[in-house]
VOGU-3710 file (C-alpha; in Angstrom, 3 decimals, decimal comma):
1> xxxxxxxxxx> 44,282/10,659/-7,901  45,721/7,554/-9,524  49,194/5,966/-8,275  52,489/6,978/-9,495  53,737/3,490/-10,666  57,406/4,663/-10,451  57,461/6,041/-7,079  55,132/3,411/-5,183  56,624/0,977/-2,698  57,403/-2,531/-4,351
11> xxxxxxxxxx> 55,441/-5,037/-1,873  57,220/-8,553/-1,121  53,780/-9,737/-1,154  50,100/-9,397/-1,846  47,181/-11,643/0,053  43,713/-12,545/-1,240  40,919/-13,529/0,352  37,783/-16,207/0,213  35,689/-13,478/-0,907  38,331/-12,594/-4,243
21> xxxxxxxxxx> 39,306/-9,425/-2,676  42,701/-8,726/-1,826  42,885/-8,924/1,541  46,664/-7,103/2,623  49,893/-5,636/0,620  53,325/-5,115/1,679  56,232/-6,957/3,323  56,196/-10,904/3,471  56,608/-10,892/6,994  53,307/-9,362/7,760
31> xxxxxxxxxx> 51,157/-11,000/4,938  52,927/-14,444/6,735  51,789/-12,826/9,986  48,048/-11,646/8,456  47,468/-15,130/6,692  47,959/-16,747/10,260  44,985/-14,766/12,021  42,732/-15,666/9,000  39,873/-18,625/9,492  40,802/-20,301/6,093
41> xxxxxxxxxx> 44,242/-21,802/5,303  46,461/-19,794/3,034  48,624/-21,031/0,314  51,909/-19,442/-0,222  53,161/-19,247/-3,761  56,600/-18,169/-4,650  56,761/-16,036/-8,120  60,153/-17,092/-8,720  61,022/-13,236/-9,987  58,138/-12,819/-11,629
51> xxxxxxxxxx> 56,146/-9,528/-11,663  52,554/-9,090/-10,241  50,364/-6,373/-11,481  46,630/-5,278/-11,276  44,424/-7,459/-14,017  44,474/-5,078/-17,235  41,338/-3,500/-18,131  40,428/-3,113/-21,742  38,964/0,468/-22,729  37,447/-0,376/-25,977
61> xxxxxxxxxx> 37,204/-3,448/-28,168  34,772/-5,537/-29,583  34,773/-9,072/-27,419  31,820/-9,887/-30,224  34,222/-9,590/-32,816  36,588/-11,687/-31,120  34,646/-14,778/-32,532  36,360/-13,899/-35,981  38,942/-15,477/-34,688  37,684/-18,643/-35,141
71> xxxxxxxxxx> 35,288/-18,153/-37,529  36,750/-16,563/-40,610  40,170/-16,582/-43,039  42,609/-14,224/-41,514  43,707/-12,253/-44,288  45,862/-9,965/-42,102  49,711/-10,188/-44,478  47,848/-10,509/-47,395  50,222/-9,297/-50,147  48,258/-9,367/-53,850
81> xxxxxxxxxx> 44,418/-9,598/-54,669  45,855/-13,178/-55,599  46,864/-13,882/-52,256  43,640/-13,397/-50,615  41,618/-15,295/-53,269  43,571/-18,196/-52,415  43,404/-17,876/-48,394  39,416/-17,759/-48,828  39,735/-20,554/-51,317  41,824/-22,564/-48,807
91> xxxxxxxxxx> 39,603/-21,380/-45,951  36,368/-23,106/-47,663  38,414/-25,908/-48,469  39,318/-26,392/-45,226  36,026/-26,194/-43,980  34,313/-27,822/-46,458  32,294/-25,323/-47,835  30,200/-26,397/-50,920  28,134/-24,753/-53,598  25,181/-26,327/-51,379
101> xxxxxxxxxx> 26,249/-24,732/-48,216  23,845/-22,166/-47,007  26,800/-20,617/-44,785  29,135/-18,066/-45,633  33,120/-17,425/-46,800  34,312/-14,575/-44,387  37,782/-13,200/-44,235  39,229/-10,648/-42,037  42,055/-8,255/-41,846  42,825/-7,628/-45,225
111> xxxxxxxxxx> 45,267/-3,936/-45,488  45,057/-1,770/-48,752  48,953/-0,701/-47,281  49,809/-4,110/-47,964  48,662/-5,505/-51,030  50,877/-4,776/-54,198  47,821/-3,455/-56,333  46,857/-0,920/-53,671  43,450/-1,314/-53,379  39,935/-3,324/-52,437
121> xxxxxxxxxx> 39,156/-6,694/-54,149  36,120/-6,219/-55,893  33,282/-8,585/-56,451  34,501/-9,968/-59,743  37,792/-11,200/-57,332  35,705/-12,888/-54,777  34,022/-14,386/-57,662  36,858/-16,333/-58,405  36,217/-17,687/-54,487  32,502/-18,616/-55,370
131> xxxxxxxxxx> 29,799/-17,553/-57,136  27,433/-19,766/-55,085  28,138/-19,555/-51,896  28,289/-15,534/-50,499  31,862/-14,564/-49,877  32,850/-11,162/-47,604  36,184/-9,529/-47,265  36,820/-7,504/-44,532  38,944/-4,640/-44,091  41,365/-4,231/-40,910
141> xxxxxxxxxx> 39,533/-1,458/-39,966  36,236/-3,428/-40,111  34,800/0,206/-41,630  34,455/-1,733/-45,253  33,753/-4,803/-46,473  34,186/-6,505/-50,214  31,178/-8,998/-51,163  31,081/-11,294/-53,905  28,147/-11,443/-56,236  25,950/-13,666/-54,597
151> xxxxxxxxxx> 25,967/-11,477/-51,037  25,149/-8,477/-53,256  22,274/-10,410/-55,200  21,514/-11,865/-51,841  20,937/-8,488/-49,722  19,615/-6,765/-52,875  22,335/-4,367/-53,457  22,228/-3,293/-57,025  23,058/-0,054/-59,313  19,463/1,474/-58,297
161> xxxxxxxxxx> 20,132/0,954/-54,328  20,976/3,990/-52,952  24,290/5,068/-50,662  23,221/4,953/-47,302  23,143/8,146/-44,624  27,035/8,129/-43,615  27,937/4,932/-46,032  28,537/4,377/-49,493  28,646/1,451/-51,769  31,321/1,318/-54,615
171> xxxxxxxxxx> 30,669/1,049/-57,878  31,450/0,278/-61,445  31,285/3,107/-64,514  27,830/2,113/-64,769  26,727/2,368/-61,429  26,749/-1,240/-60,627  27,892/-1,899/-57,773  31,273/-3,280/-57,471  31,521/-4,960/-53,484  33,103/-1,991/-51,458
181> xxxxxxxxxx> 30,753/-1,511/-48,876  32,085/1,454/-46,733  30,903/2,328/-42,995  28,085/0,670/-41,299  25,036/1,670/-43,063  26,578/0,045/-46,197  28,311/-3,176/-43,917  24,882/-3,569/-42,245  22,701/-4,087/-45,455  24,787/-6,982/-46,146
191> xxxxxxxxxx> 25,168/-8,376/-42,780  21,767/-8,171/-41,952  21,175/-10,067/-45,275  23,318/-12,620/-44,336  22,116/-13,001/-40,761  20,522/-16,262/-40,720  24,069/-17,638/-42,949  26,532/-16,227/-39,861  24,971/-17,696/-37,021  27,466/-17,693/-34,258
201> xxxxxxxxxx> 27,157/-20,189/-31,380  28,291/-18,082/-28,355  29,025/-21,277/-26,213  31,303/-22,988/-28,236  33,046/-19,639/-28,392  32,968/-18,850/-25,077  36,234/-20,212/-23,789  38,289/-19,603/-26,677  37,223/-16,185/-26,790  38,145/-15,083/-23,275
211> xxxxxxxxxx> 40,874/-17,212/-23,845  42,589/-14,567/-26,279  41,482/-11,946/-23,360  42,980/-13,435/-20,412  46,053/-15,002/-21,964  47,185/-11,005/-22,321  46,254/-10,314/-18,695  42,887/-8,817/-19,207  40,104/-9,394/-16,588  37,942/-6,682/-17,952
221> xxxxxxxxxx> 37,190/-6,580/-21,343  33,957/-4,715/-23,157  32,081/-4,911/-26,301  32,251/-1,786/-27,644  29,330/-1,943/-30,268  26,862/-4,508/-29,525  24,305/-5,608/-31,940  20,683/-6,940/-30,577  21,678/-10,308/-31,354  24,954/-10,082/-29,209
231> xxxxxxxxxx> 23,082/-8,407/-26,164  21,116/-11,826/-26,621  24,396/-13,915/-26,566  25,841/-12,612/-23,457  23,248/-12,815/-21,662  23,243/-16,844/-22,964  27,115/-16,526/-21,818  25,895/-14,732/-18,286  22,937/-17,072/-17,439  24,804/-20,349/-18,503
241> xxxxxxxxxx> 27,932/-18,856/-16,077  30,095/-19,080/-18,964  31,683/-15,938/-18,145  35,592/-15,619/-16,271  35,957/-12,162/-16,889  33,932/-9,120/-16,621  32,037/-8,024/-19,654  30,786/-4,582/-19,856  28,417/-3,656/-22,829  27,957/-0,755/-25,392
251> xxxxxxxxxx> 24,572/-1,023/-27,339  24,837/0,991/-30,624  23,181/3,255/-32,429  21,870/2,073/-35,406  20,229/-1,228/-33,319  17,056/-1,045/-31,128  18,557/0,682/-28,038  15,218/0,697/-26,195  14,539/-2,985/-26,759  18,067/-4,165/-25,943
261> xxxxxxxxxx> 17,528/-2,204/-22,708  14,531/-3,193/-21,663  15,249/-6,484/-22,755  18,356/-7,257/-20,743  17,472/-4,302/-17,907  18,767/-6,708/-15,171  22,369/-5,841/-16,408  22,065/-2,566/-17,118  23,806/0,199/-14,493  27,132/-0,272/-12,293
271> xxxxxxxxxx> 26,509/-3,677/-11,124  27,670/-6,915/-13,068  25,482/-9,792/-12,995  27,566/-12,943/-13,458  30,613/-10,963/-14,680  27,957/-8,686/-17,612  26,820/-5,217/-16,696  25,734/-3,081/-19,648  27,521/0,099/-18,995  26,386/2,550/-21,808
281> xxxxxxxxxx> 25,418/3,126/-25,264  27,896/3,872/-28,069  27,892/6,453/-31,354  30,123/5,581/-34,249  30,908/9,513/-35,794  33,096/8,706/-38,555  35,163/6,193/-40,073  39,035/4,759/-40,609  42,253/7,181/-40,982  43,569/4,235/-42,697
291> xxxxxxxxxx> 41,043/4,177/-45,126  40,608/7,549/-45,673  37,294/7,559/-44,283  37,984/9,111/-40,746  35,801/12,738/-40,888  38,709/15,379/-41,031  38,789/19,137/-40,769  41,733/19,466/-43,107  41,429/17,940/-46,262  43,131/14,259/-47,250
301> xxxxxxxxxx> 46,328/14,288/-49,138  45,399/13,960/-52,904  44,228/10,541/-53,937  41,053/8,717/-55,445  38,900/10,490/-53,979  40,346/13,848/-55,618  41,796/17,014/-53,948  39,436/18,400/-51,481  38,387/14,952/-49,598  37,728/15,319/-46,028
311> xxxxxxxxxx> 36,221/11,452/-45,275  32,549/10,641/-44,172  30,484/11,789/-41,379  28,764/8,927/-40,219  26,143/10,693/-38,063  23,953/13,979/-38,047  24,159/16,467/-36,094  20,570/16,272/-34,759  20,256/12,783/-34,477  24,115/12,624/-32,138
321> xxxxxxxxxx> 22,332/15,129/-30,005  19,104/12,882/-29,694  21,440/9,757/-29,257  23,349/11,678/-26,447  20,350/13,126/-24,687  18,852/9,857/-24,405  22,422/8,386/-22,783  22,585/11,301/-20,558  18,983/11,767/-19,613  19,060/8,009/-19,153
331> xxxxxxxxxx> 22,373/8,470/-16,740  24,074/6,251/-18,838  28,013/6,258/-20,729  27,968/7,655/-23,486  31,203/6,271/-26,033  31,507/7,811/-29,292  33,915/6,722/-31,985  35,735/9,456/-33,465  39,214/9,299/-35,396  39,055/12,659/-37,265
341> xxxxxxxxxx> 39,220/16,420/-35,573  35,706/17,097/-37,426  34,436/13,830/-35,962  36,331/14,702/-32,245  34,720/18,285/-33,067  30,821/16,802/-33,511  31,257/14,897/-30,348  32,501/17,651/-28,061  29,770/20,236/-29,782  26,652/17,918/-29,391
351> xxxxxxxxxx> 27,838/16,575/-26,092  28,194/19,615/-25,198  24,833/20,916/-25,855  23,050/17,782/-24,528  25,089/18,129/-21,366  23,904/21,877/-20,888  19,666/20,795/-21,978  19,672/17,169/-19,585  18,314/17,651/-16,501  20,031/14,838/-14,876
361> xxxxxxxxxx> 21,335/15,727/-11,834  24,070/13,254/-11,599  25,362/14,180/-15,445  28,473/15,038/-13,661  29,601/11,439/-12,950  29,056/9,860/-15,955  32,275/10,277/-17,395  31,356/9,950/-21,432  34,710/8,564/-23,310  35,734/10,003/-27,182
371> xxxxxxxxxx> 37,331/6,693/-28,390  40,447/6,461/-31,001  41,468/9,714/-30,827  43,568/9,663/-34,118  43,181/13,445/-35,152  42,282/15,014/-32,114  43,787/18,067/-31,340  44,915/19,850/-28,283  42,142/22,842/-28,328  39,797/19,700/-28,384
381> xxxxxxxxxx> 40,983/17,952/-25,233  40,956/21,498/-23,395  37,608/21,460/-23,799  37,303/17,374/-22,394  37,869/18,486/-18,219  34,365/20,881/-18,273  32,298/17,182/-19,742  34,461/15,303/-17,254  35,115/13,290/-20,569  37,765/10,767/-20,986
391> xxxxxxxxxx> 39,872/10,136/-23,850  40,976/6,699/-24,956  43,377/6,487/-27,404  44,308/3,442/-30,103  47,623/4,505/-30,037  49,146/1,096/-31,883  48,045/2,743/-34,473  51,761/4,782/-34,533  53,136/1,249/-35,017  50,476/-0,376/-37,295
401> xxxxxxxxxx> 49,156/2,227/-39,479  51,805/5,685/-38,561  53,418/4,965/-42,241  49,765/5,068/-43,835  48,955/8,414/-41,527  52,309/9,943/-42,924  51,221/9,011/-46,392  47,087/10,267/-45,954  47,965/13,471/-43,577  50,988/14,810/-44,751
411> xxxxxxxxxx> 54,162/15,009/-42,364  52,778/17,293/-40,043  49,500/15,912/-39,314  50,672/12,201/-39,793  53,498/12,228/-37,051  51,229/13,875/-34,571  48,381/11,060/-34,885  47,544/9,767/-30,450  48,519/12,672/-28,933  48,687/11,428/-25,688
421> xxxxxxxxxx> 50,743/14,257/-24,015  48,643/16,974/-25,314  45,843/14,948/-23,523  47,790/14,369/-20,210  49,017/18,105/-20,443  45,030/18,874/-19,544  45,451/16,299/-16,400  43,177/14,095/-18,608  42,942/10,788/-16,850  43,599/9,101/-20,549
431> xxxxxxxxxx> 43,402/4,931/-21,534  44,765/2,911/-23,953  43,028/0,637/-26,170  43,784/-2,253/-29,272  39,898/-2,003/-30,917  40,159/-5,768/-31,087  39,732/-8,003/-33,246  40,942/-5,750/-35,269  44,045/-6,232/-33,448  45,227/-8,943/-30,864
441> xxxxxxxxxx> 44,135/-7,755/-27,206  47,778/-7,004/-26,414  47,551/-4,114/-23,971  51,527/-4,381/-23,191  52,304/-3,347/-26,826  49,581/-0,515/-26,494  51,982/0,828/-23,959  54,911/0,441/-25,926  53,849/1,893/-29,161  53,171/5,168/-26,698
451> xxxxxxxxxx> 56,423/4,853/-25,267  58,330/4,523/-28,467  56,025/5,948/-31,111  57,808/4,341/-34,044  55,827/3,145/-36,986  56,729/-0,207/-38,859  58,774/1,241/-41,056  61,088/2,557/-38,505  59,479/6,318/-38,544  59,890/8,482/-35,336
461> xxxxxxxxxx> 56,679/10,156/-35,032  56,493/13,243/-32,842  58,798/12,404/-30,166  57,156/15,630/-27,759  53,524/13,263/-27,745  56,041/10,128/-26,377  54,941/9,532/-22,652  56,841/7,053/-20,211  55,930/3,315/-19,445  54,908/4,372/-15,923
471> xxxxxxxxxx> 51,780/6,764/-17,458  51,300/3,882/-20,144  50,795/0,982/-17,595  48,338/3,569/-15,388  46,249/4,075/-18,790  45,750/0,526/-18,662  44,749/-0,181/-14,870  43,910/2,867/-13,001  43,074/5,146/-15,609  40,726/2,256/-17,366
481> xxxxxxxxxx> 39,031/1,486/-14,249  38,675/5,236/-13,620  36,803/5,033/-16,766  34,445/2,420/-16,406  33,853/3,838/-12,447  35,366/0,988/-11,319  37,582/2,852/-9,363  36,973/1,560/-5,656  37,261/-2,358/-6,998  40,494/-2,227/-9,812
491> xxxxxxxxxx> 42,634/-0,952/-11,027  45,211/-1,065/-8,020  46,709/-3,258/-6,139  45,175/-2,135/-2,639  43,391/-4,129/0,002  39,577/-4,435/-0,265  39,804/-3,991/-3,830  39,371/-7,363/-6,535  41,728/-9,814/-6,611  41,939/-9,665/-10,492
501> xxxxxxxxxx> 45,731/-9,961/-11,361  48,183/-10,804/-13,783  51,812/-12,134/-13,767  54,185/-11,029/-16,094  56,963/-12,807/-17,063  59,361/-9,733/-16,423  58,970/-6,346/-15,000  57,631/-3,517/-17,408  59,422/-0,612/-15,849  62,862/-2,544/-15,967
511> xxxxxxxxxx> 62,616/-4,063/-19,119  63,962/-2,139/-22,166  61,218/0,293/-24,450  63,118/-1,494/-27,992  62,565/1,608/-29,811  65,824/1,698/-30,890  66,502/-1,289/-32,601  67,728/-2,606/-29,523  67,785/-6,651/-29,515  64,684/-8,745/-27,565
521> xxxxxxxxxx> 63,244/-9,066/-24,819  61,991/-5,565/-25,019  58,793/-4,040/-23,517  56,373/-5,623/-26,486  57,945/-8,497/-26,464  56,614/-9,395/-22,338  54,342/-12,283/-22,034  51,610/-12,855/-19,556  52,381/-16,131/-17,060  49,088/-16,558/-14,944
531> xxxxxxxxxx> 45,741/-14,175/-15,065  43,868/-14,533/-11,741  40,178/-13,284/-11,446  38,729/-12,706/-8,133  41,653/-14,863/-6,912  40,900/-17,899/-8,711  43,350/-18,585/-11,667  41,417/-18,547/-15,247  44,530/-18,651/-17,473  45,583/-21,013/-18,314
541> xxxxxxxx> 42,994/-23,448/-17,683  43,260/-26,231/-16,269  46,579/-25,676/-14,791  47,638/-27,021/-11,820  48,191/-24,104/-9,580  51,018/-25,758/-7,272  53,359/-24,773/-9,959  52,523/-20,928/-9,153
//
């Protein structure tokens, strides 16, 4: 059972210990009294109103992916086609790229929703960027990708290249291609192309990266799709000690599973070796609501694609059932991306299946999580309790994208998108998650777009799928560590467990939800102080801790 945040005691105060474990909660008096019988001295530190919580646990992002942060153009309020030519064209400026450079022009977080023409740039637009050096522009959903040109002559892409099992590549009249590469069969032929241009150096990274973590009070964060050249990276990041957080890994399918497994096998299972464990593998089923790509039951609302368009599955049926005997057989996670009720609907059936056929006898604990959960629908999470399967939803997306759902789905299916209450209804022990980078790690606003479930444009979605802040902080503590198995270390704030914690600057479950229009601060709006990990303070850095 996981703690009812509303009804739990409020403790004066909280003691950790030199192991990083929290060593007593409750009333100042008797931590004062416990800190005197212990052999080490004891700092006291006065939060000055402040409010502690347990370190937030991320469900499902992409710390890989965080490195785009530093690495590419963010093209994230792009307005016009013209508007993101000119951020690349000011992002190679800026870094000096030439028509020498060997490198590449990346930019990230471009939105169809938002640009004025109301659709991709196409290679002859990123041409304008450069028609020497590659240039990529990715979508927000990271499901598609625009290249110039020179990445299509570079990975080979031309009007005789096929579409790819679960992808496709756009194309002019004539079958030329045009630069939409859609899914990852289609993103991966140019990546992979690209490879030895987009060389990442994990160590410069490193601190930056968990930087943009730990500044929103994470101390667990995953990468949710890792590539056999990131498995490589954090294991750099583990053996140098570069890591301050914990670091849980999803190989995908699509990459050399075995290898990256036998490979890194030291960090595979429940036990993290210098803040890494690999904890599973992970199946992407379908694509972006967004970009009409998420795998639907019920056709799109009319649009380019025609009248009867129900988006792309990414996966067969045969080969999901392989990929999830070979997680369960293996006793290993098993994540699977899936936005769409068909998608949700593949998952449950093949899981299903391979459940029944594994012979593992500990199947029963492995606790396999459907991730997104745009489309799901309720007979689909009735079915979740018999898998012991856990449900983590984006559910920022009601803020983000809930005016794009309304406009793809129709009113009915659009204001229903992260049905969290249908999920809790089935006593489903559910999490939230952002799917960073493709947006900021802010698990705080997670909770609020649940709370409120008001899209940018000011839309109340389905007020019955609203849940309270209590439920929506759980989802992000308890429930996550649930999750991961992590249960018995964090997730709480109970003695013997880790002293990962965060300080917020006011308290969630006093602080206004702001769904109304109601002026700042509201519950969005809260800002991490301090993160602590294992007791010792890793954001900020190099901070004096007296001030605490």
């Amino acid at each position: 059972m996981t703690p009812d945040f509303e009804r739990c005691s409020r403790p004066e105060a909280l003691l950790t210990d030199a192991d990083g474990r929290i060593a007593f909660v409750g009333s100042l008096d008797e931590a004062r009294a416990h800190a005197r019988s212990m052999t080490t001295s004891v700092q006291e530190r006065d939060l000055q109103g402040a409010t502690l919580l347990p370190g937030l646990i991320d469900p499902h992002s992409h710390f890989s992916g965080i490195s785009q942060y530093f690495t590419a153009a963010d093209l994230t309020r792009s307005t016009s086609i013209d508007d993101i030519v000119m951020r690349l064209r000011y992002f190679a400026l800026r870094r000096g790229v030439s028509t020498s450079d060997d490198g590449v022009i990346l930019g990230v977080g471009y939105d169809t929703h938002l640009i004025a023409e109301r659709r991709h740039p196409n290679r002859h637009d990123l041409d304008r960027v450069s028609t020497d050096v590659p240039v990529l522009a990715v979508h927000v959903s990271s499901h598609m990708l625009v290249a110039n040109s020179k990445a299509l002559d570079i990975a080979g892409i031309t009007r005789d290249t096929p579409d790819p099992a679960g992808a496709r590549f756009g194309r002019e009249v004539d079958g030329t291609p045009d630069g939409l590469c859609q899914e990852p069969n289609a993103i991966f032929a140019v990546y992979r192309a690209l490879g030895s241009r987009m060389n990442v150096d994990p160590l410069a990274l490193a601190d930056d990266m968990q930087d943009e973590y730990l500044s929103h009070g994470i101390t667990t964060a995953q990468d949710g799709a890792t590539t056999a050249g990131w498995a490589d990276n954090l294991d750099t990041l583990a053996q140098r000690e570069r890591l301050r957080l914990d670091v849980v890994s999803y190989p995908m399918y699509g990459e050399p599973v075995a290898d990256i497994l036998a490979q890194h096998r030291y960090y595979v299972g429940p036990r993290y070796v210098n803040h890494l464990r690999i904890g599973g593998l992970k199946l992407i089923l379908d694509g972006s609501p967004q970009g009409r790509t998420a795998w639907v039951s019920e056709a799109y609302t009319p649009g380019p694609e025609g009248t009867d368009f129900h988006g792309n599955q990414a996966v067969g049926d045969d080969a999901a059932y392989d990929f999830a005997r070979t997680a369960i057989d293996s006793g290993l996670q098993l994540m699977a991306h899936c936005n769409g009720d068909a998608a949700s609907e593949q998952f449950l059936d093949v899981y299903e299946r391979a459940y029944a056929d594994s012979p593992n006898a500990h199947k029963d604990g492995l606790r396999p999580v459907m991730v997104h959960c745009q489309l799901t629908r309720r007979d689909q999470f009735a079915r979740m309790p018999a898998l012991h399967m856990v449900p983590s939803f984006f559910v920022s997306h009601c803020w983000y994208w809930g005016d794009a759902h309304l406009r793809n789905f129709g009113p009915a299916r659009g204001r229903r998108i992260s049905a969290v209450r249908d999920a809790a209804d089935f006593a489903l022990p559910f999490t939230f998650h952002t799917d960073s980078p493709i947006i900021r790690p802010n698990l705080l606003e997670a909770v609020w777009c649940a709370a409120s479930r008001r899209t940018s444009n000011g839309v109340l979605l389905d007020e019955s799928q609203r849940i309270g802040v209590a439920d929506g902080l759980r989802a992000i503590t308890a429930n996550a560590a649930f999750q991961y198995g992590e249960e018995h270390d964090k997730g709480t704030l109970e003695a013997g467990k880790l002293a990962d914690l965060c300080v917020l600057e006011r308290n969630p479950l006093t602080v206004p939800i702001g769904d109304d229009g109601a002026p700042e601060p509201s519950l969005r709006d809260i800002h991490v102080v301090r993160t602590y990990k294992e007791g010792d303070q890793v954001w900020p850095r190099n901070e004096d801790e007296s001030s605490v």
